[in-house]
C-alpha positions in Angstrom: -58.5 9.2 -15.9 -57.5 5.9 -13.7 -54.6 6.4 -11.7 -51.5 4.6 -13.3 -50.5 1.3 -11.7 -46.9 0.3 -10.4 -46.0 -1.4 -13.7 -46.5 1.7 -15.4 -44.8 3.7 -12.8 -42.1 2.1 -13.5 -41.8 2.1 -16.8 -42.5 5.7 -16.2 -39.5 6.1 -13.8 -37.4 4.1 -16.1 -37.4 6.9 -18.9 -37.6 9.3 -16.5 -34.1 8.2 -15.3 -33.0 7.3 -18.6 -33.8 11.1 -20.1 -32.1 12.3 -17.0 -29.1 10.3 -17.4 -28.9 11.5 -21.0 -29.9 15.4 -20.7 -26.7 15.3 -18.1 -24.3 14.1 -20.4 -25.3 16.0 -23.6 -25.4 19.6 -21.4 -22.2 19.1 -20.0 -20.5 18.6 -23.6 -21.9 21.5 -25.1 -21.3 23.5 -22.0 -17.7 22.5 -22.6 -17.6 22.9 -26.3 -19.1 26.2 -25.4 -16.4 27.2 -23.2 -13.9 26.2 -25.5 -15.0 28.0 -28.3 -15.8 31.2 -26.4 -11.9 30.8 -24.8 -10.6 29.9 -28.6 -12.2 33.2 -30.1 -10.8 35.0 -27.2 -7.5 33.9 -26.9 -6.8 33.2 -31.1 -5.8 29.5 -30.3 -8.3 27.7 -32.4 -9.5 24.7 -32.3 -6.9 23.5 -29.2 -9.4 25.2 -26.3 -12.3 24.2 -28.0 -10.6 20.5 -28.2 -10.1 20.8 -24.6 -13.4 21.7 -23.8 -14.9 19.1 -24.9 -13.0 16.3 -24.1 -13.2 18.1 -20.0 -17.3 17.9 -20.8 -16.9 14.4 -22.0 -15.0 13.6 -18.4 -17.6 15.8 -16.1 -20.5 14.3 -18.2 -19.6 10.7 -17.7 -18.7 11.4 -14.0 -22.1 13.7 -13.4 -23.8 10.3 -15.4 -22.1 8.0 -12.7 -23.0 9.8 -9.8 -26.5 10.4 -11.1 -26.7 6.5 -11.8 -25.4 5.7 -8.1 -28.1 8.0 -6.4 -30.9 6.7 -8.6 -30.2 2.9 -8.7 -32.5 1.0 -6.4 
């Protein structure tokens, strides 16, 4: 198989980026949704940790997303 040229490797790159861009934001929402829930089921307080847990997953996601951007961009 012929090695790829550069205007493949950077389409390559591109998803490569974009998939890791969105893998960080999805896991850091359901990490939070999963704290949440675990903490709602402990603590009887259902849905308002759970609430909490995502929206914090939402924040960490979008700032892991920014810093992710800023160390990838050219």
């Amino acid at each position: 198989m012929a090695e790829p040229n550069q205007k493949e490797r950077s389409a390559f790159r591109g998803v490569g980026v974009a998939a890791a861009l969105a893998a960080q934001l999805v896991i850091a929402i359901v990490v939070g949704y999963a704290i949440g829930h675990w903490l709602d089921g402990k603590l009887h307080t259902a849905p308002w940790l759970t609430i909490i847990g995502v929206l914090m997953g939402i924040v960490a996601g979008f700032v892991g997303l920014f810093q992710l951007s800023r160390v990838l961009s050219p």
